[in-house]
Residue frames as qw, qx, qy, qz and C-alpha x, y, z in Angstrom:
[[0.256, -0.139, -0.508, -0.811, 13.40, 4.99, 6.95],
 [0.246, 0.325, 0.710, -0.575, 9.59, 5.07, 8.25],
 [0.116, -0.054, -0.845, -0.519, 6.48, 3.60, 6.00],
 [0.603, 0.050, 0.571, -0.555, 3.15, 3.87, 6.17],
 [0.037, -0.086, -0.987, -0.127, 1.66, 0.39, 4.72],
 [0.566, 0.178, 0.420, -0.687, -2.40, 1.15, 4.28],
 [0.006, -0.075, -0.980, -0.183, -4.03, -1.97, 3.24],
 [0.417, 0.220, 0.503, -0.725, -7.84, -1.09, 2.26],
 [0.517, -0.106, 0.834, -0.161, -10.38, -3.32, 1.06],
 [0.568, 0.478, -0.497, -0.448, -9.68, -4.20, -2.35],
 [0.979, 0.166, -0.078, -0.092, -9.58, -8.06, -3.74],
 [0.930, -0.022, -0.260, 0.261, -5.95, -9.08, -2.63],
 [0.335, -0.809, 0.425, -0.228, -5.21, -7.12, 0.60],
 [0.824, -0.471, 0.209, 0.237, -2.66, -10.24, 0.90],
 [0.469, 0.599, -0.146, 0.633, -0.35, -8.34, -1.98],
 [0.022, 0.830, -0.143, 0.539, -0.04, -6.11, 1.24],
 [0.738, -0.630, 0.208, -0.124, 0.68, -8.31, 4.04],
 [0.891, 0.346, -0.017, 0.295, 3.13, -10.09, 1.41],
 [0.175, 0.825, -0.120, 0.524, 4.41, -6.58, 0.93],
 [0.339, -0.827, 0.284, -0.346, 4.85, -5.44, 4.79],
 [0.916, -0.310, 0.193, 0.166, 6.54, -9.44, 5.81],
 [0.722, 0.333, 0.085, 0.600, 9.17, -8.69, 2.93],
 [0.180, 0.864, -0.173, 0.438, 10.41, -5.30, 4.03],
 [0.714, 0.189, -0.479, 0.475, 13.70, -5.18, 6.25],
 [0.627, -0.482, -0.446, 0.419, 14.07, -5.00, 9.87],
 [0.252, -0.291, -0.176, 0.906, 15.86, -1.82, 9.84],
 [0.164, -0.324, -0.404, -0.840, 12.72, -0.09, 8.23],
 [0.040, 0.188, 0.540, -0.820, 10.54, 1.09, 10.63],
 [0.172, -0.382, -0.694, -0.585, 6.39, 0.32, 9.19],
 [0.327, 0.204, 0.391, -0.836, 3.48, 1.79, 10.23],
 [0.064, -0.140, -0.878, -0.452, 1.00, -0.22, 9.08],
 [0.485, 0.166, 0.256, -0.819, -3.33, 0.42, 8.61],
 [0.053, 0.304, 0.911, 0.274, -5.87, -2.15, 7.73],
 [0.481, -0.119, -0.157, -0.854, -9.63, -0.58, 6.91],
 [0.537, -0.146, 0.619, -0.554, -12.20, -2.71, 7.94],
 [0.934, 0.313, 0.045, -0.167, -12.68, -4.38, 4.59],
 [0.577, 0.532, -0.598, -0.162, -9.92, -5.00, 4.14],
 [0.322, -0.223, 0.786, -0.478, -9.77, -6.92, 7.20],
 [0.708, 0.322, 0.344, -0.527, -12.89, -8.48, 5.81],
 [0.819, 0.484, -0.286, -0.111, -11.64, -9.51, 2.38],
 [0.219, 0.489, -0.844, -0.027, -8.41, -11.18, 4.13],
 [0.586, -0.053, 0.721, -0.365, -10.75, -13.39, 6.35],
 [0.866, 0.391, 0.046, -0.309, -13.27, -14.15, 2.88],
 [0.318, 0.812, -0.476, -0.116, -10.16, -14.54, 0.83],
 [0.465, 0.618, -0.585, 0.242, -7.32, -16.12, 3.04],
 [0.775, -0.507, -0.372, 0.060, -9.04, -17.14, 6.00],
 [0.418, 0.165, -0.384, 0.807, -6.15, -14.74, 7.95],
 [0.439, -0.888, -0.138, -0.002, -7.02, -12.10, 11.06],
 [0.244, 0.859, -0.287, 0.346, -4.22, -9.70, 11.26],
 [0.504, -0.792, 0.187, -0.290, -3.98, -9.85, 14.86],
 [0.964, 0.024, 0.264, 0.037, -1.81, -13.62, 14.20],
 [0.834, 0.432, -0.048, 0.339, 0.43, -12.43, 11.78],
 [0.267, 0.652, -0.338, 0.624, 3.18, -9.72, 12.92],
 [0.721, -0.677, -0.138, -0.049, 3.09, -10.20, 16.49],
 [0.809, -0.181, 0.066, 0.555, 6.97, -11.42, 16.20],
 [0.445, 0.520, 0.214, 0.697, 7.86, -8.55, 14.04],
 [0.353, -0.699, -0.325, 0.530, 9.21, -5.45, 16.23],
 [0.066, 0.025, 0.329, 0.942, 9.63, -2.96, 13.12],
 [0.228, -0.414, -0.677, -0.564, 5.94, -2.96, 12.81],
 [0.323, 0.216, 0.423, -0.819, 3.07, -0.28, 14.49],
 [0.058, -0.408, -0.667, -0.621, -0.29, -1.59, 13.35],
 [0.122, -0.021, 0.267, -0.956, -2.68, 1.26, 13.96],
 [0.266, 0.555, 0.788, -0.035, -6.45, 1.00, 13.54],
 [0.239, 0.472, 0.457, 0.715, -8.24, 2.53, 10.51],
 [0.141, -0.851, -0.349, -0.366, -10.19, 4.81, 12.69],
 [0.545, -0.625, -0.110, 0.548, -8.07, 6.21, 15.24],
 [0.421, 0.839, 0.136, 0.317, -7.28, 9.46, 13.35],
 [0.234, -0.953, 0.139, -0.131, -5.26, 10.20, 16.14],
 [0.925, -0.080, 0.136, 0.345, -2.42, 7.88, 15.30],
 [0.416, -0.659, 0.352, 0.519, 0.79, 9.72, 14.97],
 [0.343, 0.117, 0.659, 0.659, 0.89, 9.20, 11.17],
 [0.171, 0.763, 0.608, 0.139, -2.01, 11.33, 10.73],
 [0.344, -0.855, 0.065, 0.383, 0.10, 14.40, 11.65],
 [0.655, 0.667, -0.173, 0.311, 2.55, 15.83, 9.36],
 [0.098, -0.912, 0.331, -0.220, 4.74, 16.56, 12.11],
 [0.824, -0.199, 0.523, 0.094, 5.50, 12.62, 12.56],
 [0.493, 0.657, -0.376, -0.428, 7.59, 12.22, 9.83],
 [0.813, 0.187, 0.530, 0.152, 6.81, 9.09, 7.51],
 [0.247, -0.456, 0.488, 0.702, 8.94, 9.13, 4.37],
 [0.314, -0.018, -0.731, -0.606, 6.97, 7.16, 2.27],
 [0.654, 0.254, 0.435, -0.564, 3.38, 5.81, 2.11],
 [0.248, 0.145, -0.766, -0.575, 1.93, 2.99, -0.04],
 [0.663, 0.009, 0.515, -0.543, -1.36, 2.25, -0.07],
 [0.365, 0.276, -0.851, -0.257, -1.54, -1.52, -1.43],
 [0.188, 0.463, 0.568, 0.654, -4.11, -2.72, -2.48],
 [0.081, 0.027, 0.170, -0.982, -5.86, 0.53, -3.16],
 [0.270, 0.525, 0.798, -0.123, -9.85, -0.03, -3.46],
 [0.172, 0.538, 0.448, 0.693, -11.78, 2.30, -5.80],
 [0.158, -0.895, -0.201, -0.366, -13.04, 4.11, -2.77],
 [0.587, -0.598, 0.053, 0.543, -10.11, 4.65, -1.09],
 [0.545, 0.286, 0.403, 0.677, -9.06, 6.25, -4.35],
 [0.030, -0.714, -0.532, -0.455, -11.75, 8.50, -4.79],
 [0.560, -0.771, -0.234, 0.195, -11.53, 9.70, -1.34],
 [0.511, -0.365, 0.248, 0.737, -7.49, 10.57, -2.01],
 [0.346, 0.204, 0.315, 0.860, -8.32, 12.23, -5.40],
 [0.188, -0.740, -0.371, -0.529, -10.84, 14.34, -3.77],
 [0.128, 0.507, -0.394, 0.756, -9.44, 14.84, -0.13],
 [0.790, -0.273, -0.453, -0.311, -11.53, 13.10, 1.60],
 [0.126, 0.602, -0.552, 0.564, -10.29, 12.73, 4.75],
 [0.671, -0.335, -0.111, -0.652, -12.51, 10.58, 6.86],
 [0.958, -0.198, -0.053, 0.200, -10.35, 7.22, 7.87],
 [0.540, -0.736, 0.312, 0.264, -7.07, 7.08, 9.20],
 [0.702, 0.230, 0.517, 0.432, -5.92, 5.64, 5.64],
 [0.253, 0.859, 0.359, 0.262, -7.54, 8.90, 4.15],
 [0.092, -0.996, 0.001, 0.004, -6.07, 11.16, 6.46],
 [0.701, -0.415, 0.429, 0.391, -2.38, 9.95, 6.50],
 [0.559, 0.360, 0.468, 0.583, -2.26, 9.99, 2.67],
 [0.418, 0.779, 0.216, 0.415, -3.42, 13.35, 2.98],
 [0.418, -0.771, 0.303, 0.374, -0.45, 14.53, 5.25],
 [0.648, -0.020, 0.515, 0.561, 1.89, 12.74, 2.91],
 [0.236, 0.871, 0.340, 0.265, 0.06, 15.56, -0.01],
 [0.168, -0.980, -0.103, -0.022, 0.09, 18.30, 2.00],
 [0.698, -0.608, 0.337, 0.174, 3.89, 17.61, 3.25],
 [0.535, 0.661, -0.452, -0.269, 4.99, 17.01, -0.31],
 [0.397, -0.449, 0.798, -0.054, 6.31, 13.49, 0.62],
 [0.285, 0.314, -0.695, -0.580, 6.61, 10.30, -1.62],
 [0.622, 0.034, 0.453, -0.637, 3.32, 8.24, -2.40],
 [0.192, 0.125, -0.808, -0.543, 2.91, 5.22, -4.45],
 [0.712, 0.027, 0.166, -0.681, -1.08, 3.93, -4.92],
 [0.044, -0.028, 0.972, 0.229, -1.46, 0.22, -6.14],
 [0.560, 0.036, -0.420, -0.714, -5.10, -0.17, -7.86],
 [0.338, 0.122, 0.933, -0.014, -6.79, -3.33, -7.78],
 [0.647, 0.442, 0.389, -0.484, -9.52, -3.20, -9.95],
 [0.095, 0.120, -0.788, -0.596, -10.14, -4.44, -14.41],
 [0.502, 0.464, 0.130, 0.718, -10.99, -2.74, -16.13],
 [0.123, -0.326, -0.240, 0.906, -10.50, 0.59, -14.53],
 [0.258, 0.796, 0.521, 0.169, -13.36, 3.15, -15.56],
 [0.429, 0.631, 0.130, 0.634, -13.47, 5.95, -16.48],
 [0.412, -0.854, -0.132, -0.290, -14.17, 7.66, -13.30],
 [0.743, -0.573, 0.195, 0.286, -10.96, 5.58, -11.59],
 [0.708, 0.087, 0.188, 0.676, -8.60, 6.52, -14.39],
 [0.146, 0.787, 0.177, 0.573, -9.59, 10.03, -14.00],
 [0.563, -0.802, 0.172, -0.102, -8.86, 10.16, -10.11],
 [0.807, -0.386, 0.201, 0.399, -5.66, 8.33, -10.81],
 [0.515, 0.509, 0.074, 0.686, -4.59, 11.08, -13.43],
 [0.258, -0.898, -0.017, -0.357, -5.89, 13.72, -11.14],
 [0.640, -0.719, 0.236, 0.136, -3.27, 12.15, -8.12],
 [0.802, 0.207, 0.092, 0.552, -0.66, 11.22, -11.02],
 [0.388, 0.647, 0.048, 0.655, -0.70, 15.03, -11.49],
 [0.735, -0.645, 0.033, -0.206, -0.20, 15.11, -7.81],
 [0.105, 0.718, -0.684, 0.078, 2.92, 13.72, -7.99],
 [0.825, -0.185, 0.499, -0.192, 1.56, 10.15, -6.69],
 [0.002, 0.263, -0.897, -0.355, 3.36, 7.34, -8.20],
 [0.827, 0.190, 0.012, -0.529, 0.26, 5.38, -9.82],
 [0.214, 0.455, -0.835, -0.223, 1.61, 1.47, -10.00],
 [0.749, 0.138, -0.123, -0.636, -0.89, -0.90, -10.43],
 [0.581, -0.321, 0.748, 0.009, -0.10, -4.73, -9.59],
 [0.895, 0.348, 0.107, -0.258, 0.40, -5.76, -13.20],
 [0.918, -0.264, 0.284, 0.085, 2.83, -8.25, -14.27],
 [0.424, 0.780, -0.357, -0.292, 5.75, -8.45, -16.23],
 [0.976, 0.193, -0.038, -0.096, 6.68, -11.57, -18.01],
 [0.472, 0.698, -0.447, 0.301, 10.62, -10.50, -18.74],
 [0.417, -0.514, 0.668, -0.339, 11.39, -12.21, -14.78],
 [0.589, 0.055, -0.750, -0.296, 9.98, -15.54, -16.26],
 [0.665, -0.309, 0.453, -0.507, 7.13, -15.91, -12.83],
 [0.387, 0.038, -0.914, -0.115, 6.93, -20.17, -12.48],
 [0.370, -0.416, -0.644, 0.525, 4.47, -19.78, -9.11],
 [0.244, -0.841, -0.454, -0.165, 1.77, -17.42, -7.66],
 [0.735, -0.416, 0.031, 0.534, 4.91, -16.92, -5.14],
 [0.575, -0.011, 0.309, 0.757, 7.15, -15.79, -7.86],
 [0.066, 0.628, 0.453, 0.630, 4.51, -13.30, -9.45],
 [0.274, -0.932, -0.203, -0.124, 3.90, -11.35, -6.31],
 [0.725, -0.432, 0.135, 0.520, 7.51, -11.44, -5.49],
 [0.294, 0.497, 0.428, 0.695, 7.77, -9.39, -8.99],
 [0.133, -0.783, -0.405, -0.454, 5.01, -7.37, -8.19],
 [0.624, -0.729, -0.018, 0.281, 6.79, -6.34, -4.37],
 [0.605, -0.367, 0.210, 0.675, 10.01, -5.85, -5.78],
 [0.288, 0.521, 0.177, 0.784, 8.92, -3.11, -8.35],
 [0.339, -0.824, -0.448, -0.079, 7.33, -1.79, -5.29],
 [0.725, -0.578, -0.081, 0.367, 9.91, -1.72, -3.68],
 [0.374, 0.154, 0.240, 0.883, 11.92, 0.43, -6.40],
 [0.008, 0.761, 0.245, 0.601, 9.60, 3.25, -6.69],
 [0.553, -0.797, -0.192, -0.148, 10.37, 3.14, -2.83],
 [0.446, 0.676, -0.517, 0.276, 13.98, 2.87, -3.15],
 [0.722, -0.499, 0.476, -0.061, 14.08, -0.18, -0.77],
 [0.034, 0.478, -0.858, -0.183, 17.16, -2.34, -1.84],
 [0.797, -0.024, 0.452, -0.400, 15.69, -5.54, -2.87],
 [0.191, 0.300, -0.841, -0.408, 16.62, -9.01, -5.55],
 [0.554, 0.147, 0.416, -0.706, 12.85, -9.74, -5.43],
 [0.683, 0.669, 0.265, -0.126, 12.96, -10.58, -9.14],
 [0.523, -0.081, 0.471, 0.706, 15.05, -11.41, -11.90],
 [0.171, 0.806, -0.118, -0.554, 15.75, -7.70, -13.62],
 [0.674, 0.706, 0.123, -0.179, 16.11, -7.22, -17.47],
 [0.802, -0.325, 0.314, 0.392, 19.04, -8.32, -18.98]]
């Protein structure tokens, strides 16, 4: 399987580095930071990408502007795409076609290509303007899945709550995963 991982620059772009350390070796990532979001892991988390994945040989990280990155092509074929977190203008941009970053244009291969997308939000409350672009890509076929919690895993730990919040990811992506204690 081949992922693309875009990480643009919403309040906790480290749900997405969480995200890309927890997927398995034999999964092949393609991974995009925007420039905020770079920006909000430094404010945030005090992190610089460049440090973290180095070891990690499943992992292409591209740069948001290089449009010419092999994911930007529908003939590369990525299976799945998740942009995580999504910012409000990375949204906008996808429910309108926008095409202008390598984040932008990749999601809109995945579109065009009919292939499976899931969006993760950040924002509260949503307005009206972002729950109208996320009906407009729901009816798009995008998977719309917001990082909110469910209690029924009993989180104890910041840890434990994004570990939730990864492993439903990971279902709408049909990676195998025991991220989280499921409903009984």
């Amino acid at each position: 399987m081949k992922i693309t991982v875009a990480i643009s620059g919403a309040s906790g772009s480290i749900l997405g580095i969480n995200f890309i350390k927890q997927i398995p070796k034999n999964i092949e990532v393609f991974a995009v930071f925007s420039k905020s979001a770079k920006k909000a892991l430094m404010l945030e988390n005090n992190i610089s990408i460049d440090e973290i994945f180095s070891e990690h040989k499943n992992i292409t990280i591209f740069k948001d502007s290089n449009i010419g990155a092999s994911i930007a092509s529908g003939s590369f074929k990525v299976d799945k795409m998740i942009i995580l977190p999504c910012s409000m203008n990375t949204l906008a941009k996808c429910a309108v076609g926008i095409s202008d970053s390598l984040i932008t244009r990749a999601f809109t291969v995945m579109i065009k290509e009919k292939r499976e997308v899931v969006i993760a939000p950040r924002e509260m409350p949503f307005s009206t303007i972002a729950l109208k672009n996320m009906l407009k890509l729901s009816k798009l076929g995008v998977t719309i899945a917001p990082p909110i919690l469910g209690y029924y895993s009993n989180q104890q730990s910041l840890e434990d709550m994004e570990k939730f919040l990864i492993g439903k990811w990971f279902d709408l992506l049909k990676i195998d995963n025991n991220l989280y204690k499921r409903w009984e």
